[in-house]
Every structure is written in C-alpha cells, then in structure tokens.
Steps between C-alpha positions, in 0.01 A plus 500: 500500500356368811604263745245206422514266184218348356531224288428552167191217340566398125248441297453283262261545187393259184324692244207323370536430067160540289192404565264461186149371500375362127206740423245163503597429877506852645273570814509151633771556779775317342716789473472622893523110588800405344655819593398474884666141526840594310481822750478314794756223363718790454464653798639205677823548405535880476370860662271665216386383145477759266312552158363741254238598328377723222326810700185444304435091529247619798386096499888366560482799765231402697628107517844584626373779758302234629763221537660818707697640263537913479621758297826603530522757192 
C-alpha cells in the first residue's frame, strides 16, 4: 500500500429492456431513433447504459454501434 489515495468513481449503469421492430416497419430508423433518445435521456441521470443483443441480429448491431455503443462480450 502506498502513501497516496485516490478516490474511488462509482458508476452507475441502467440496462436498456427490449427493443423489437414489427417486421412491416423494419429499416426505417425507428428502432436506432427511439433507442438514441431513451439513451441520451438515460444518460442524464447515470454513467453507462447497457443492453444486449443476440450475436447474430448484425442490423440491431450496426444501429447501436452507431449511437456509440460497443461490445463488451
């Protein structure tokens, strides 16, 4: 143990629930939209938002890697 502290940062998390698109309105957006707005509500109030996905729903994938989101497997 060492001389110096550093204080220690909590984090806070909120998992994100499901997201399902009907089959008739799939590829218009509405998925990555209304999952970018509850992200950034989220995000307000807490440190890191959280969800997950099936491994092989490439199309849910690519809209939550570009509202930032990452793997974390």
């Amino acid at each position: 143990m060492r001389g110096r502290s550093t204080p220690r940062r909590v984090t806070t998390t909120r998992r994100r629930g499901l997201v399902l698109t009907d089959a008739d309105f799939r590829n218009r957006g509405f998925a990555k939209l209304t999952t970018g707005e509850v992200t950034r509500e989220l995000l307000r109030t807490c440190d890191e938002v959280v969800l997950n996905v099936r491994a092989d729903n490439q199309p849910a994938i690519a809209a939550y890697e570009a509202l930032g989101y990452r793997a974390n497997c």
